[in-house]
C-alpha positions as CSV (number, residue, x, y, z in Angstrom):
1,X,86.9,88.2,129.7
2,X,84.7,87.1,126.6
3,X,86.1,86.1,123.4
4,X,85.1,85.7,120.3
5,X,86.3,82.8,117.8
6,X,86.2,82.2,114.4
7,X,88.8,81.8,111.6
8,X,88.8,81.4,107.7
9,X,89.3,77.8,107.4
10,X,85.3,77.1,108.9
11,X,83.2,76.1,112.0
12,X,84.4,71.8,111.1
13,X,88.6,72.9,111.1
14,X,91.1,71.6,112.8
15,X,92.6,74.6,113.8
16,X,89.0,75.7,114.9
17,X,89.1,73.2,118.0
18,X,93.1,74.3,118.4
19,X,91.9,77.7,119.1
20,X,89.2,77.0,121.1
21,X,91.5,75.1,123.5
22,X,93.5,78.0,123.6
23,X,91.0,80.4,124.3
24,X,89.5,77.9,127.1
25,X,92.8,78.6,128.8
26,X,92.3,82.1,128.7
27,X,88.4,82.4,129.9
28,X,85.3,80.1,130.4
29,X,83.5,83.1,128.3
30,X,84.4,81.7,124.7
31,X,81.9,82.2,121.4
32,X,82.3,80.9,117.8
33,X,81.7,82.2,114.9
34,X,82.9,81.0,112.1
35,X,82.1,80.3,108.0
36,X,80.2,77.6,107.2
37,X,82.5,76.3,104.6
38,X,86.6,77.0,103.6
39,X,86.7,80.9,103.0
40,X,90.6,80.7,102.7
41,X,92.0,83.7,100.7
42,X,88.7,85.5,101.4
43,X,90.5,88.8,102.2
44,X,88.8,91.2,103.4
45,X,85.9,90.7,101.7
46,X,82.1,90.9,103.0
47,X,78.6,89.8,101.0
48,X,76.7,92.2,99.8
49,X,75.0,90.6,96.6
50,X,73.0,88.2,99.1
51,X,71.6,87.7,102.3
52,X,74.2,86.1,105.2
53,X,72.6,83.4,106.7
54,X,73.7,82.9,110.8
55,X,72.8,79.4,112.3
56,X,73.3,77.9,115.9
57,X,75.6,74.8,116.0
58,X,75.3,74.2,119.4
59,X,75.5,76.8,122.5
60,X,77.9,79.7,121.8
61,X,78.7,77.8,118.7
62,X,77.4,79.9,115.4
63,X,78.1,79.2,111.3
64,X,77.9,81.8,108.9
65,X,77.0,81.5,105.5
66,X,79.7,84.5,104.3
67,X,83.2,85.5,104.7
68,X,85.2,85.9,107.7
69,X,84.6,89.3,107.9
70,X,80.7,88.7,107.9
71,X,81.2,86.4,110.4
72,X,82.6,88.8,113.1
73,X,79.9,91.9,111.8
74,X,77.5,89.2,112.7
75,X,79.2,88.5,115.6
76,X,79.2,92.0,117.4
77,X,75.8,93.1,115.2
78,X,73.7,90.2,116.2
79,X,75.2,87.1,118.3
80,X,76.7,89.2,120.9
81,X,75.3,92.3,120.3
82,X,74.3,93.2,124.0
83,X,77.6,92.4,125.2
84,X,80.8,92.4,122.9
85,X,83.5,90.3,123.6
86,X,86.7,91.8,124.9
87,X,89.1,89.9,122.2
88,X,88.9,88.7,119.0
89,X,91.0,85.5,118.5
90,X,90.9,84.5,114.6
91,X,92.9,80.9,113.3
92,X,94.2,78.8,113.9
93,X,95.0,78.8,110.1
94,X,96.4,76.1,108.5
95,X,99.6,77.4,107.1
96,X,100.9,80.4,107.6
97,X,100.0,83.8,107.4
98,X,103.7,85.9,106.5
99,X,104.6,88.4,104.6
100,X,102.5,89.8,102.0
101,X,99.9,86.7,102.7
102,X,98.2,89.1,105.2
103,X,96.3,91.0,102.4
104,X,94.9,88.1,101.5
105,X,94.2,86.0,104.3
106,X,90.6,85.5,106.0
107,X,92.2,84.9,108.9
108,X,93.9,88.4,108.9
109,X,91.2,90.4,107.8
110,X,88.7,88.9,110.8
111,X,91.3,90.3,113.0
112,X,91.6,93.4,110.8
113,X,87.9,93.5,111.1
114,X,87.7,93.5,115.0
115,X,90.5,96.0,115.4
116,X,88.2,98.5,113.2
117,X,85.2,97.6,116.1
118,X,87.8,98.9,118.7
119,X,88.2,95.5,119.7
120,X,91.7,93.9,120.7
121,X,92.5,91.0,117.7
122,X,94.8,88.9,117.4
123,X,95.5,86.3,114.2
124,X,97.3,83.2,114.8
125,X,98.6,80.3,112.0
126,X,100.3,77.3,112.0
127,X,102.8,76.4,109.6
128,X,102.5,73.2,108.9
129,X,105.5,70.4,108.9
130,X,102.7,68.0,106.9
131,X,99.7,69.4,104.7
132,X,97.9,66.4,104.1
133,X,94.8,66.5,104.8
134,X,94.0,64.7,108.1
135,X,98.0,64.7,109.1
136,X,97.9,68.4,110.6
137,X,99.2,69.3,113.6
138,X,98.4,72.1,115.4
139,X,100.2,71.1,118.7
140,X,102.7,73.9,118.4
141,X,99.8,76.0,118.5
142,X,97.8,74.7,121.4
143,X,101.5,74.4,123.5
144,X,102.3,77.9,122.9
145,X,99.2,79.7,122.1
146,X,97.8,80.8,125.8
147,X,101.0,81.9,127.1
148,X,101.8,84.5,124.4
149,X,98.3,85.7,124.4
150,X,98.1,86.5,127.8
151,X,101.4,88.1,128.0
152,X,100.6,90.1,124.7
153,X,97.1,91.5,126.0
154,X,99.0,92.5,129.1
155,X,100.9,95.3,126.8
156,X,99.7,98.7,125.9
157,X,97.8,98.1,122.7
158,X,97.6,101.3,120.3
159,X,94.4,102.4,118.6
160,X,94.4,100.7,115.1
161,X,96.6,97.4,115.3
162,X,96.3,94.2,115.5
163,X,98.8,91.1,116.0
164,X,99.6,88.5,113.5
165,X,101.4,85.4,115.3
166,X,102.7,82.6,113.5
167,X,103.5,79.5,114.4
168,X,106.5,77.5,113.0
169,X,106.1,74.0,111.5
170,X,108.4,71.9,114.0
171,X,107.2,70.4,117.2
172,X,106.5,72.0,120.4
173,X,109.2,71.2,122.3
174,X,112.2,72.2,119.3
175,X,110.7,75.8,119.1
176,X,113.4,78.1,119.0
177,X,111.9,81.3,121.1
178,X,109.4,84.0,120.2
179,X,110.4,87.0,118.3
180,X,108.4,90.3,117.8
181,X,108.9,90.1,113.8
182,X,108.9,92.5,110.8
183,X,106.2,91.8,108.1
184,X,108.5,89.9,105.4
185,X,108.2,90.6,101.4
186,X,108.2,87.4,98.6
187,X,109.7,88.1,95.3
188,X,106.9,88.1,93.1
189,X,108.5,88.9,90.1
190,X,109.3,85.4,90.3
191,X,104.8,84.5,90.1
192,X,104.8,81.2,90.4
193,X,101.6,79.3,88.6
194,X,100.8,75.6,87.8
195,X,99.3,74.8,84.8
196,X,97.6,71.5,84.6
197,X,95.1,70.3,81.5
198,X,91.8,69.3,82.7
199,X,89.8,65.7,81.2
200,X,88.0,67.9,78.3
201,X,91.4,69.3,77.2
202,X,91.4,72.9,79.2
203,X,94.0,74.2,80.6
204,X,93.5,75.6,85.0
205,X,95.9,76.9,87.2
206,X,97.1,76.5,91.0
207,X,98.8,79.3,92.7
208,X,102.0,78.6,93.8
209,X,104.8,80.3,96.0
210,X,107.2,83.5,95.5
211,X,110.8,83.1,96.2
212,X,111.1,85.0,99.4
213,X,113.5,88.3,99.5
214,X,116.1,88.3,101.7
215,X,116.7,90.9,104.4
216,X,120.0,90.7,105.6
217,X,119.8,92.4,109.3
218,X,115.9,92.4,109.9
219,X,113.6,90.3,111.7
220,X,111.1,89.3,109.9
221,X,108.2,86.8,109.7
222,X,110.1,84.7,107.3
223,X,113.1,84.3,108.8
224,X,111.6,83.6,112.2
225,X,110.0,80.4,110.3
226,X,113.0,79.0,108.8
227,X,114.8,79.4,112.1
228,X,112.0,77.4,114.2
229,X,110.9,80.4,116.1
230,X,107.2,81.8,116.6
231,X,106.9,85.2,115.0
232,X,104.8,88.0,116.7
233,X,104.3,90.6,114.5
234,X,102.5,93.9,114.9
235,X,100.3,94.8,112.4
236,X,98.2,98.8,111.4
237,X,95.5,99.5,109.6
238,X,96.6,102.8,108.7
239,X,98.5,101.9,105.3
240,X,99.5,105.4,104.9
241,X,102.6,106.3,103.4
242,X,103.9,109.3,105.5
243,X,107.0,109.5,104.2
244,X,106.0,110.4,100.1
245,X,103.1,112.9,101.6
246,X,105.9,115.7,101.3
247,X,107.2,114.5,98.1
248,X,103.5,114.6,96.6
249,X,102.7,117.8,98.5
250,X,105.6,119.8,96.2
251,X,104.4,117.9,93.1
252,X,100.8,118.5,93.3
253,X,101.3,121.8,95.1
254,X,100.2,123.9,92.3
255,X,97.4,122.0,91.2
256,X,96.3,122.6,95.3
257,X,96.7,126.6,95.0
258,X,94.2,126.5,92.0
259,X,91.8,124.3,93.9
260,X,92.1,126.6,96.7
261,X,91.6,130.2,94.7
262,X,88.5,128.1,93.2
């Protein structure tokens, strides 16, 4: 089985070498691909107003110059054009990747961008007990990791969807099961920003955190964090709204029989 690697956090994280431990357990067939520097909060974003530079690190070891999601075009387009890889493993982040952080996230959106390719893609993040830089640990991760993988690409995966795993921030040994999770919602009515001054007297901002909604009876991302359990969470790229089609249908419907005798 080939892999491919990469992430959003660059080819130098942490989390880089936690998932290519992982995928070593899984296959001796194992490429990277990553960004050359931090493209946290990337999206799913591509370059397009200048050329994406590709350079060889080492053997099977490739930076990118560009986004996550240039990274794994360059990947199947160039790299390993002649033979793609059979999964797509993108993380490990550091922090996690719940709720609505998946429309944002790098590491996401590689995924997202290998499901489009027909590829199997999975995301995986660590929540992190300690953020400081040089105190992660990713060993929730690396214990864990392999196992659910393997029993994950074992299922019947639809057309169209990815998973999103998260990890939770407490050692290996105190995790509380896996759960196959709901993607969770934050209260962003409640935006949180932090204003600081800079030394010339202007103000900047940091993003900061919604308060989380609760969701009294389902299983979500969220609440599979607080409660020391890895999340495993389904995710489509078809962000169709089914249900309102009907509702729009009868609103627009004689706007549609004009259109039609046109």
């Amino acid at each position: 089985m080939r892999i491919l690697v990469t992430n959003d956090d660059g080819i130098n994280a942490p989390g880089l070498v936690a998932l290519e431990a992982i995928a070593a357990e899984l296959s001796d067939d194992v490429w990277v691909v990553a960004p050359a520097e931090e493209q946290s909060g990337a999206g799913h974003s591509l370059t397009l107003s200048q050329p994406v530079r590709l350079r060889e690190i080492s053997p099977r070891r490739y930076a990118v110059r560009g986004t996550p999601t240039d990274c794994v075009m360059l990947a199947l387009g160039a790299v390993l054009e002649d033979h793609k890889p059979d999964l797509i493993l993108s993380g490990v982040n550091r922090g996690g990747n719940l709720a609505e952080d998946v429309t944002y996230s790098g590491t996401v959106s590689a995924a997202m961008e290998g499901c489009l390719a027909g590829i199997r893609s999975i995301a995986l993040s660590q929540v992190m007990m300690d953020y400081t830089a040089g105190m992660e640990d990713f060993s929730c991760a690396t214990a864990h990791g392999a196992a659910i993988i393997s029993r994950v690409i074992a299922t019947e995966w639809p057309d169209g969807v990815l998973i999103n795993i998260n990890f939770p921030p407490v050692l290996a040994a105190d995790v509380k099961g896996v759960r196959v999770t709901e993607q969770g919602f934050r209260d962003y009515g409640n935006i949180h920003l932090v204003k600081r001054i800079d030394p010339r007297g202007f103000p900047y901002y940091w993003h900061g955190f919604g308060k989380e909604k609760p969701a009294p009876g389902h299983e979500t991302d969220l609440k599979a964090m607080h409660e020391a359990a890895i999340s495993v969470t389904p995710l489509h790229l078809d962000m169709t709204h089914y249900q309102s089609m009907s509702r729009l249908k009868a609103a627009l419907a004689d706007l549609a029989a004009k259109d039609s005798d046109a």
